[in-house]
PAZAPA-4460 file (N, C-alpha, C; in steps of 0.05 Angstrom, whole numbers, plus 32768, in hexadecimal, padded with zeros to 4 digits):
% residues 233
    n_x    n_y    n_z   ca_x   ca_y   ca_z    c_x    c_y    c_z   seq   type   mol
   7FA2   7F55   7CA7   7FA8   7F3B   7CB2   7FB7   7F29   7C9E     1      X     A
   7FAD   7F2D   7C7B   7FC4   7F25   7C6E   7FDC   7F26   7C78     2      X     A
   7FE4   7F41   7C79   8001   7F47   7C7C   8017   7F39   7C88     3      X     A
   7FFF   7F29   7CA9   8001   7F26   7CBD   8013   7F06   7CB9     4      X     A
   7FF3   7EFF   7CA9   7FEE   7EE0   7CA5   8010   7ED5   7C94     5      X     A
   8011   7EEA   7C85   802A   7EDF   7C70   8044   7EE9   7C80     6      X     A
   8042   7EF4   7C90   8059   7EF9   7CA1   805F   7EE3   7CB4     7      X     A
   8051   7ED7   7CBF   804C   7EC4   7CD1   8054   7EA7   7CB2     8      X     A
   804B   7EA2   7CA2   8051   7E90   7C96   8070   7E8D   7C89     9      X     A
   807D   7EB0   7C87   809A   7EA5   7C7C   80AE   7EA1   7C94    10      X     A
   80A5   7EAA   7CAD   80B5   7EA3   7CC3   80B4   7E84   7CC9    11      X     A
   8097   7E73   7CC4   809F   7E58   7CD1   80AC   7E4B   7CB3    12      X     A
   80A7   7E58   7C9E   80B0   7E46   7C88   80D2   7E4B   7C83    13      X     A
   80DD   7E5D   7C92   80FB   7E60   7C93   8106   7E43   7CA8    14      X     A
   80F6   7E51   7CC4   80F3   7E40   7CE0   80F4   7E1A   7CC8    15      X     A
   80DF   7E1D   7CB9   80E2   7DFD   7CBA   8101   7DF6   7CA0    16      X     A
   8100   7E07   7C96   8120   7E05   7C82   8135   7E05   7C93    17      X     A
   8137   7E14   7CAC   814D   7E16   7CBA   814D   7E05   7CCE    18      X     A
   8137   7DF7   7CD1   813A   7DE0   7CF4   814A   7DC9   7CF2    19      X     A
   813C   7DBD   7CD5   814F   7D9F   7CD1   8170   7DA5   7CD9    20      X     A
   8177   7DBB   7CC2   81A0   7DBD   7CCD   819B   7DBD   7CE3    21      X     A
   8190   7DDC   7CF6   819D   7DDA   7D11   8193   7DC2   7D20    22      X     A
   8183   7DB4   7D20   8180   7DA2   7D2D   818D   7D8A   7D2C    23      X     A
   819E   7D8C   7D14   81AD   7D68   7D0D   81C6   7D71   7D0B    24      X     A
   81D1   7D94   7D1A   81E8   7D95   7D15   81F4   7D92   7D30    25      X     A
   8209   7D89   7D37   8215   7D78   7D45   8236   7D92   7D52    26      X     A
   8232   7D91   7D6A   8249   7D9F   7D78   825F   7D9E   7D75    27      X     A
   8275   7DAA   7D6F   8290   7D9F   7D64   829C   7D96   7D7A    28      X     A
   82A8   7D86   7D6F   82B1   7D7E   7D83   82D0   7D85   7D9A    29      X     A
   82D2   7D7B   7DB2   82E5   7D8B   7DBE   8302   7D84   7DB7    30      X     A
   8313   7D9A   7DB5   8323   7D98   7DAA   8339   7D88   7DB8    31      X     A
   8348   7D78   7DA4   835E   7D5E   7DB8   836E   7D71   7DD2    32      X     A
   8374   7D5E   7DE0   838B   7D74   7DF9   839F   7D74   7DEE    33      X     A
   83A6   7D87   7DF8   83CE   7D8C   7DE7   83DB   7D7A   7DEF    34      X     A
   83F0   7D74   7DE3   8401   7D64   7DE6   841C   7D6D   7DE9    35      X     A
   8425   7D65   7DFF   844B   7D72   7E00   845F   7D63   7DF2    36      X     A
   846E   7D7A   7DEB   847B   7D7F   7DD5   8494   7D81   7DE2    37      X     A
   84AD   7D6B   7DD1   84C7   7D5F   7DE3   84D5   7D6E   7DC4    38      X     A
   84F6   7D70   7DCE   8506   7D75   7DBE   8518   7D6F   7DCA    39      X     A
   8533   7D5E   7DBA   854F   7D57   7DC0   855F   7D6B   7DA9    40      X     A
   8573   7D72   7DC2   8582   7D89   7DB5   859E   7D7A   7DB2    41      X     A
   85AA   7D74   7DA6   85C2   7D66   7D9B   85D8   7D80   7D98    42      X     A
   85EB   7D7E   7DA8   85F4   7D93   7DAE   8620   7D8C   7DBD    43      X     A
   8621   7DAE   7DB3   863A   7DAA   7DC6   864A   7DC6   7DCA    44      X     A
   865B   7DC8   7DDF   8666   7DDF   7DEB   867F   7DE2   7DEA    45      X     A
   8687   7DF8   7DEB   869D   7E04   7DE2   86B5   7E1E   7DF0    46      X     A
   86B7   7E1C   7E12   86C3   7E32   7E16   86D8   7E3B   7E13    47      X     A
   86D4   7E59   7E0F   86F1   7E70   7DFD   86F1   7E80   7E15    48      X     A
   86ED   7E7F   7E37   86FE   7E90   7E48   86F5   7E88   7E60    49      X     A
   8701   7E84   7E75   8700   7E7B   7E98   8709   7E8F   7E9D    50      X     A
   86F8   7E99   7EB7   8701   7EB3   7ECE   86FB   7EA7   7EDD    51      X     A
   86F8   7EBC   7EF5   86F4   7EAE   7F14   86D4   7EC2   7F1B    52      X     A
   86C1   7EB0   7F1A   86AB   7EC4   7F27   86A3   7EA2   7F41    53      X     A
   86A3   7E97   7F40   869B   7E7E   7F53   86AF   7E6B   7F59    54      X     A
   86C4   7E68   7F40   86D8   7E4D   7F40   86EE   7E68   7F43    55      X     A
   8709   7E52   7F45   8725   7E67   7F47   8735   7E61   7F31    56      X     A
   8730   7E4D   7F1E   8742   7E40   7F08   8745   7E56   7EF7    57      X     A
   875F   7E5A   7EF1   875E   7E74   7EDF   876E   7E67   7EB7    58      X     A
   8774   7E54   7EC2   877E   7E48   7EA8   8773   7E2B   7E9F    59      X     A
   8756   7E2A   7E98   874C   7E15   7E98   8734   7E1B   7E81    60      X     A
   8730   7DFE   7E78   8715   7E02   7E57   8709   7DF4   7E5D    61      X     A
   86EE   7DEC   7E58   86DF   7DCD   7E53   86D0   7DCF   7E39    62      X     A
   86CD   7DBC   7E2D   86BF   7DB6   7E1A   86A6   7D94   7E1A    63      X     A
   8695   7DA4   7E04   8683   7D85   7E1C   8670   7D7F   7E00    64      X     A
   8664   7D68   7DF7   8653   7D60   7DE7   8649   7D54   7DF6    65      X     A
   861F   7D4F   7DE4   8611   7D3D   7DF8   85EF   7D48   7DF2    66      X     A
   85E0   7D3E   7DFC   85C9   7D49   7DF1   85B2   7D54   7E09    67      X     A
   85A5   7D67   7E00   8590   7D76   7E16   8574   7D60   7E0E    68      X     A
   8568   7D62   7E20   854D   7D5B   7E1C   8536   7D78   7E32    69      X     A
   8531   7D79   7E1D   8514   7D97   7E21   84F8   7D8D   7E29    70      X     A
   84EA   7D8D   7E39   84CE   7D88   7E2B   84BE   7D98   7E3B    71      X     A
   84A4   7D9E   7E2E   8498   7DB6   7E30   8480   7DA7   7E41    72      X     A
   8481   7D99   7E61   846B   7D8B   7E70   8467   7DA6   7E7D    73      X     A
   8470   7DBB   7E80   846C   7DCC   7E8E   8450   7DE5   7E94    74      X     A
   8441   7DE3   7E91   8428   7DE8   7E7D   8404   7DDE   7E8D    75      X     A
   83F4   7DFE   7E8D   83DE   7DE9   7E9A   83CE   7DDB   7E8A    76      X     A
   83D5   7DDE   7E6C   83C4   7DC8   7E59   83D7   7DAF   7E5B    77      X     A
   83E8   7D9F   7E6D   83E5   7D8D   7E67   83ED   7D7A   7E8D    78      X     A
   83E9   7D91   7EA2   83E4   7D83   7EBC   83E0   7D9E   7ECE    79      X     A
   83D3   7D9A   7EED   83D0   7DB1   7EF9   83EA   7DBA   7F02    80      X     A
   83FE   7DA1   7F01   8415   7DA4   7F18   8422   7DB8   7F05    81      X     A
   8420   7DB7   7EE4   8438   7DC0   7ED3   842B   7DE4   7EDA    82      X     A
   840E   7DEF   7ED9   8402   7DFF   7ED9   8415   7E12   7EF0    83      X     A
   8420   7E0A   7F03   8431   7E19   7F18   8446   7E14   7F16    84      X     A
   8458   7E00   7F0C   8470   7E08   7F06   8474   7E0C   7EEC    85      X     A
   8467   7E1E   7EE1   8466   7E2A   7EC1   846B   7E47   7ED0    86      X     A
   8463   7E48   7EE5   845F   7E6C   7EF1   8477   7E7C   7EE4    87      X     A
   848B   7E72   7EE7   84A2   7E88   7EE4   849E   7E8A   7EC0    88      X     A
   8494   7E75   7EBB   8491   7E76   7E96   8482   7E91   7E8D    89      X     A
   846F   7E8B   7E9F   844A   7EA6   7E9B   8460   7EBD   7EA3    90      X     A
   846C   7EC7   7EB5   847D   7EDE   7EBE   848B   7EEA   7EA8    91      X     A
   8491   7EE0   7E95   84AB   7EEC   7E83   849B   7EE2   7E67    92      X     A
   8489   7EDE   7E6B   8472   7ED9   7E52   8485   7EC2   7E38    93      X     A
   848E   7EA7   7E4C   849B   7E96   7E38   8491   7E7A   7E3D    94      X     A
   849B   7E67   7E30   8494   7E53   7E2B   84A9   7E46   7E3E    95      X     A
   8494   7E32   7E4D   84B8   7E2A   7E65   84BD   7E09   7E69    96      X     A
   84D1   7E05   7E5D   84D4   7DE9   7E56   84EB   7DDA   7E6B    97      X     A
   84E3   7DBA   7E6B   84F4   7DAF   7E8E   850B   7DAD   7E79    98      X     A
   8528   7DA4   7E83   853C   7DA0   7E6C   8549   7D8C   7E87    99      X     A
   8559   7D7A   7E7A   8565   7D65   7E7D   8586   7D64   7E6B   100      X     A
   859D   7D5D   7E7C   85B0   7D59   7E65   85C1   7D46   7E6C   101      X     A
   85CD   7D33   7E5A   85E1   7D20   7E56   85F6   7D26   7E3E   102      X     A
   8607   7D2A   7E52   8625   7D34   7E47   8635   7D24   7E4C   103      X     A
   8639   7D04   7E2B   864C   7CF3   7E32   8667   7CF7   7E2D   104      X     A
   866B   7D10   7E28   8689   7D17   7E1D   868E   7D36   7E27   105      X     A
   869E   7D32   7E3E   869F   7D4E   7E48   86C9   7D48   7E4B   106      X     A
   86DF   7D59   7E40   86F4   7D5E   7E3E   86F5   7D7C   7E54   107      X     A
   8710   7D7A   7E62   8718   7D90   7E71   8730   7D94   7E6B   108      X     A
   8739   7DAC   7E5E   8753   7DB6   7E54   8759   7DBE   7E7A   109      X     A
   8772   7DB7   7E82   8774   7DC8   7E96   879C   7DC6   7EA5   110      X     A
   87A0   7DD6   7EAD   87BD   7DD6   7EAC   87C6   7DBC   7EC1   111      X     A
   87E3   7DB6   7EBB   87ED   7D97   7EC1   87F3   7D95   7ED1   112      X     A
   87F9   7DA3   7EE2   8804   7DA7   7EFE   87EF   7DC3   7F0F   113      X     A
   87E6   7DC0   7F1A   87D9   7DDD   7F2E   87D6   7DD6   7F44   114      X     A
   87D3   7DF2   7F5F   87D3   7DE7   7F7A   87B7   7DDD   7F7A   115      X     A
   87AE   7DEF   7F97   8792   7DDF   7FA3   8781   7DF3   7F9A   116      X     A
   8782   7E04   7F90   8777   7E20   7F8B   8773   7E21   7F70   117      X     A
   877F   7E10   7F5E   8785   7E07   7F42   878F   7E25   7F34   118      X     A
   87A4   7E28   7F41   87B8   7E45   7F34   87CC   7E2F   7F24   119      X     A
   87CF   7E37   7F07   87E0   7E22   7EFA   880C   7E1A   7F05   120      X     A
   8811   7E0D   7F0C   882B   7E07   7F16   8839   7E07   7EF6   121      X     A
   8836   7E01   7EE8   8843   7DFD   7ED0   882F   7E09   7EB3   122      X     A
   8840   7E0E   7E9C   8835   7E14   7E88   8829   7DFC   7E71   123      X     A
   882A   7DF2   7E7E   8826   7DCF   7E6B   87FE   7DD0   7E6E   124      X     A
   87F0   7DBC   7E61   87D1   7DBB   7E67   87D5   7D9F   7E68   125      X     A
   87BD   7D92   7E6E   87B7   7D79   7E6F   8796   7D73   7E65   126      X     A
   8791   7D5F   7E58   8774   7D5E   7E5B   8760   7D43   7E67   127      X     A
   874F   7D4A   7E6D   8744   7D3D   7E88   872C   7D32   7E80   128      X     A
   871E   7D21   7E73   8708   7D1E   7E6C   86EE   7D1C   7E7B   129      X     A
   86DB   7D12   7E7E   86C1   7D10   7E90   86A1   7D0E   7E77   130      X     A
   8699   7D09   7E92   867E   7D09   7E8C   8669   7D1C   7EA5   131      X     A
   8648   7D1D   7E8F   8646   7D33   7EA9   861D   7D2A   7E9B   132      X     A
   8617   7D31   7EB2   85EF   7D2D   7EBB   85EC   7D44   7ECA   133      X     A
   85D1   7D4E   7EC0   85C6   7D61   7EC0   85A7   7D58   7EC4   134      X     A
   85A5   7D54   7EDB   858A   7D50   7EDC   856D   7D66   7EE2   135      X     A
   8578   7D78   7EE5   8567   7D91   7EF0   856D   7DAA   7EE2   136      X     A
   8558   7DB0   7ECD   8560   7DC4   7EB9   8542   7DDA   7EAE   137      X     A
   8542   7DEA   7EA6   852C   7DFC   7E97   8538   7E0F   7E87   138      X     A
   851F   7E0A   7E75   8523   7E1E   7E5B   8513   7E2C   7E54   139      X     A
   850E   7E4B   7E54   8500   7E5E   7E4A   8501   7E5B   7E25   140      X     A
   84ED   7E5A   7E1F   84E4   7E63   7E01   84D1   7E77   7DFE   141      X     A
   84E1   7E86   7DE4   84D1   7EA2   7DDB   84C7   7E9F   7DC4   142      X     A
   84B2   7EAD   7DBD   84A7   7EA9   7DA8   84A9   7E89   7D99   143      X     A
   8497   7E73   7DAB   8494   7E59   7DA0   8483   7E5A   7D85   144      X     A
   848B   7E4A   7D75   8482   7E43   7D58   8495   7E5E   7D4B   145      X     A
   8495   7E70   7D46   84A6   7E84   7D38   84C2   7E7B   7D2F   146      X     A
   84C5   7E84   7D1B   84E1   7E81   7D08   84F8   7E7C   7D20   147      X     A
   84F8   7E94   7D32   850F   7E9D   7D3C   8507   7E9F   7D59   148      X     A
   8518   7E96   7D71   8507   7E8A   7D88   851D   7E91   7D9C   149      X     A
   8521   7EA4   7DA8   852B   7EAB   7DBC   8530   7E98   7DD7   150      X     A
   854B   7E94   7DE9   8542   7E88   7DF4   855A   7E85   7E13   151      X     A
   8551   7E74   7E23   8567   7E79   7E42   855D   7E5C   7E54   152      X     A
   857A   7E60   7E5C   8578   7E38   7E65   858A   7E38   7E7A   153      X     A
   8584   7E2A   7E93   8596   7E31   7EA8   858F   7E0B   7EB4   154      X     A
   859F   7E02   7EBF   85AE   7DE3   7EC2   85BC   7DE3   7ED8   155      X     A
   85B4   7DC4   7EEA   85C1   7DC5   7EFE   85CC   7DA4   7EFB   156      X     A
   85E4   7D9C   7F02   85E8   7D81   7F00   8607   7D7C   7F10   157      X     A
   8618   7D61   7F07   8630   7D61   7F11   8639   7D51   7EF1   158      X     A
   8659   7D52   7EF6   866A   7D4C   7EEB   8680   7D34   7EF2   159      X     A
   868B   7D24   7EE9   869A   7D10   7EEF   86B3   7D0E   7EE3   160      X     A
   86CC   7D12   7EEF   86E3   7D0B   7ED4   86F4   7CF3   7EDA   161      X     A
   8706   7CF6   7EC7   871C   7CDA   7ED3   8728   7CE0   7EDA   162      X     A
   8736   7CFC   7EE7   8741   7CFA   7F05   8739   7D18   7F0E   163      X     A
   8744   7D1B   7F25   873A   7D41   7F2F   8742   7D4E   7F23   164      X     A
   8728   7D5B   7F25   872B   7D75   7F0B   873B   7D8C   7F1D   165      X     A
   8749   7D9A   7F11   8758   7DB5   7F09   8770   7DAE   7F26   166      X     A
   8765   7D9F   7F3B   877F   7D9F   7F55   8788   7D85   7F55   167      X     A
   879C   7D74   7F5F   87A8   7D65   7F71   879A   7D57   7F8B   168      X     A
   8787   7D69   7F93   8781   7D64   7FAC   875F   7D6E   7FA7   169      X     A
   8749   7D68   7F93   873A   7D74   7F8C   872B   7D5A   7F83   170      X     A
   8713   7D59   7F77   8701   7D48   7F77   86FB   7D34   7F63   171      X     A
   86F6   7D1F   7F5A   86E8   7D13   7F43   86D6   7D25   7F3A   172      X     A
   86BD   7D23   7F45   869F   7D33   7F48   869E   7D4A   7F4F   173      X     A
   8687   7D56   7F3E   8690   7D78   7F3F   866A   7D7F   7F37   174      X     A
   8666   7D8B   7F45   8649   7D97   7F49   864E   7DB1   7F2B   175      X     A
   8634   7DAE   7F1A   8639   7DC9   7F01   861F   7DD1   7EFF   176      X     A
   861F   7DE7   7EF4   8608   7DFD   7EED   8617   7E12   7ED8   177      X     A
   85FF   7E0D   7EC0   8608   7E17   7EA5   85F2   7E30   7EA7   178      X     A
   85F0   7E40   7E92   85DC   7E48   7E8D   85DE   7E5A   7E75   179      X     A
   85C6   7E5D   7E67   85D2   7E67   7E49   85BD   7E80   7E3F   180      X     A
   85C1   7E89   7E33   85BA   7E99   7E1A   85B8   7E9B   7DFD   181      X     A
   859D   7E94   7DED   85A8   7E8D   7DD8   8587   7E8A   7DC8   182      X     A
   8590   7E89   7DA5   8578   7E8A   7D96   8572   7E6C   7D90   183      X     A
   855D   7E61   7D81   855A   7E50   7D73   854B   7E51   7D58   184      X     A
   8556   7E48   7D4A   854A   7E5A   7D24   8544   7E3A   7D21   185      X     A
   8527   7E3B   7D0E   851B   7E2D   7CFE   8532   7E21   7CE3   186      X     A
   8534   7E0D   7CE3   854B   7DFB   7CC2   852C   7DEB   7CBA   187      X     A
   8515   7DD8   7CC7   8505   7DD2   7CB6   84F6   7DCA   7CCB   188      X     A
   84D5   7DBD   7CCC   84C0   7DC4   7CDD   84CB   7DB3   7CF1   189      X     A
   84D5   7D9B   7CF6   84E0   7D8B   7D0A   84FC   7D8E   7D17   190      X     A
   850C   7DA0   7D0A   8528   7DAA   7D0B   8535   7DC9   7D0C   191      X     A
   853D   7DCC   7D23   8545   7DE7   7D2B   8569   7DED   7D2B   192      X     A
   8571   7E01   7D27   858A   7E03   7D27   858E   7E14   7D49   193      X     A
   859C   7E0E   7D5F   859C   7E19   7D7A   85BC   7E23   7D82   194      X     A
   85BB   7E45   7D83   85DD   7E45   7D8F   85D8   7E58   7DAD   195      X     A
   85F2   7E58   7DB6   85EA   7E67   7DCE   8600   7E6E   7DDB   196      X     A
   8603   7E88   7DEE   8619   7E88   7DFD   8612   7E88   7E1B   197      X     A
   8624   7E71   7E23   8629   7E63   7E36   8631   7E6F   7E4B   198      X     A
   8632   7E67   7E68   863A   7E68   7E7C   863C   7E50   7E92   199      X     A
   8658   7E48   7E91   8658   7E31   7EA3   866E   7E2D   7EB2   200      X     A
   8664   7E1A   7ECA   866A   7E1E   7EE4   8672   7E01   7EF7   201      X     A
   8689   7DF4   7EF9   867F   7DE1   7F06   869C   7DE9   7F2D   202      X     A
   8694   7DD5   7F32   86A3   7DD6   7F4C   8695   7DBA   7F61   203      X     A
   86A5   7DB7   7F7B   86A4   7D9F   7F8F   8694   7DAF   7F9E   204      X     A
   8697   7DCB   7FA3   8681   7DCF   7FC3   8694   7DCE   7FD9   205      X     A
   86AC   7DC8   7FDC   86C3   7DC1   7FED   86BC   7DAC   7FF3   206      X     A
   86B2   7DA1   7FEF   86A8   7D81   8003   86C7   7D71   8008   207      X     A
   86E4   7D7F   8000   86FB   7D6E   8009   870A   7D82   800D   208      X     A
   8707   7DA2   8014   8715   7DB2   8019   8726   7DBB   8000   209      X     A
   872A   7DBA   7FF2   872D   7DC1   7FCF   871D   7DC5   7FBF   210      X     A
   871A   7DDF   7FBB   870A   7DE4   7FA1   8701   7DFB   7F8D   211      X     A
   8721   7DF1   7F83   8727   7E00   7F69   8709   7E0E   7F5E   212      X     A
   86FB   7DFB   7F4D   86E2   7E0E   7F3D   86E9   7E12   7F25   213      X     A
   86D9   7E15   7F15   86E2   7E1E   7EFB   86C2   7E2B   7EEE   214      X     A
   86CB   7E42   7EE0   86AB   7E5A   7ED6   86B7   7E5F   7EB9   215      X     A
   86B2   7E53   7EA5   86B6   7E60   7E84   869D   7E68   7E7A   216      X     A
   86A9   7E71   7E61   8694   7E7B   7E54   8693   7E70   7E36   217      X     A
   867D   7E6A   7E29   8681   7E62   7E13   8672   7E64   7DFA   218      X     A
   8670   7E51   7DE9   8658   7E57   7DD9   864D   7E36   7DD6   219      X     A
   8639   7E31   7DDC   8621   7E1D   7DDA   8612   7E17   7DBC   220      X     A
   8618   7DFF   7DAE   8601   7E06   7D92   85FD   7DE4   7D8B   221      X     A
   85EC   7DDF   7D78   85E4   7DCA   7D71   85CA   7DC9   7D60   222      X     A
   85BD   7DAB   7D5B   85A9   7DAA   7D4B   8593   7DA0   7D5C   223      X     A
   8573   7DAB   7D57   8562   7DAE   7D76   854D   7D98   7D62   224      X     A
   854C   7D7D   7D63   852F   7D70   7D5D   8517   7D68   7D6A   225      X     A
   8502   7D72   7D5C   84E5   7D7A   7D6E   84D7   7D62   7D66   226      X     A
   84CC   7D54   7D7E   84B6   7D40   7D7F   8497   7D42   7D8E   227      X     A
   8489   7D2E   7D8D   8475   7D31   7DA3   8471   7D1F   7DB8   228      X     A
   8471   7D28   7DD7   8476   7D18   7DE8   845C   7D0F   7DEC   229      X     A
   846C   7CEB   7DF6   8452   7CDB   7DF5   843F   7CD1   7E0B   230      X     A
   8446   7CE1   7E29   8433   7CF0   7E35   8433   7D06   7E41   231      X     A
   8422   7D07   7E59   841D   7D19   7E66   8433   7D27   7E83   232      X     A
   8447   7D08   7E87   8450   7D15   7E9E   8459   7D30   7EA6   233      X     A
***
């Protein structure tokens, strides 16, 4: 019963060394909710060739500066609504961000004379300036936080110039859709270096029975700065 007695005594005498901590130790606490994470991409474009896959302009450039806005509301840590339109994000196992763009400096190299079809009448160019909004945009990210970040961006918006683009008989306003391909590399923890090759597209829709179109191709690049957004929408 010794045996017994002293067995029974080092169990409550551990029991009473060990009650005080667990009893005064305290649950950690829950961890903050995430917070979405915005980035403005300061940026500008560059196209080196127009064909005809949607537009008919066969001798025409644009070039465009202006800045993206990214942000990552897309997400069920930070609403239910983002939790379903994240879906196509979960599919391709990426990070899927809303994007927004304002392009206050958009130039159109495009020839000086063309019909309605914008086939060039003369060898001369002219250039056409504009502006252009992009209100409806998404961006796939790969491998988020990593050095080197894979990535694909597709944009829907219109365009505006100071006079019709590529015809005579053709529009101010011009409906566009870009879409890109391209990496983004780490320069320092708030600052990314972003290039990409492009695909862009604008045109009227005929809405006046003219419409030339114009589809180049280009290269996309700029400097991408990362903040934290300051809510939830």
């Amino acid at each position: 019963m010794s045996g017994f007695r002293r067995g029974c005594a080092s169990i409550l005498t551990s029991f009473c060394l060990l009650a005080p901590p667990l009893l005064n130790a305290q649950a950690p606490p829950n961890p903050a909710p995430a917070v979405g994470t915005s980035e403005l991409f300061f940026q500008g474009y560059a196209a080196y060739q127009c064909f005809k896959f949607l537009g008919g302009d066969t001798r025409a450039l644009i070039y465009y500066g202006g800045v993206e806005y990214d942000r990552h509301n897309l997400g069920s840590h930070l609403s239910t609504l983002g939790h379903y339109l994240n879906f196509p994000g979960k599919l391709v196992h990426a990070r899927m961000d809303y994007s927004v763009e304002f392009l206050p400096l958009v130039i159109l190299s495009q020839p000086a004379l063309a019909d309605k079809w914008g086939d060039p009448l003369t060898p001369n160019q002219k250039i056409v300036p504009g502006m252009a909004l992009t209100p409806l945009g998404f961006r796939w990210l790969w491998r988020d936080g990593k050095m080197i970040k894979p990535l694909y961006t597709i944009k829907l918006g219109g365009v505006v110039f100071t006079q019709k683009a590529l015809a005579p008989n053709a529009t101010y306003a011009n409906f566009t859709i870009n879409s890109s391909v391209g990496l983004q590399a780490r320069l320092t923890q708030r600052t990314d270096l972003r290039i990409g090759y492009e695909f862009h597209h604008f045109s009227n829709d005929y809405v006046n029975g003219s419409n030339p179109g114009l589809d180049t191709l280009g290269i996309n690049f700029g400097i991408v700065r990362h903040f934290k957004a300051s809510s939830k929408w």
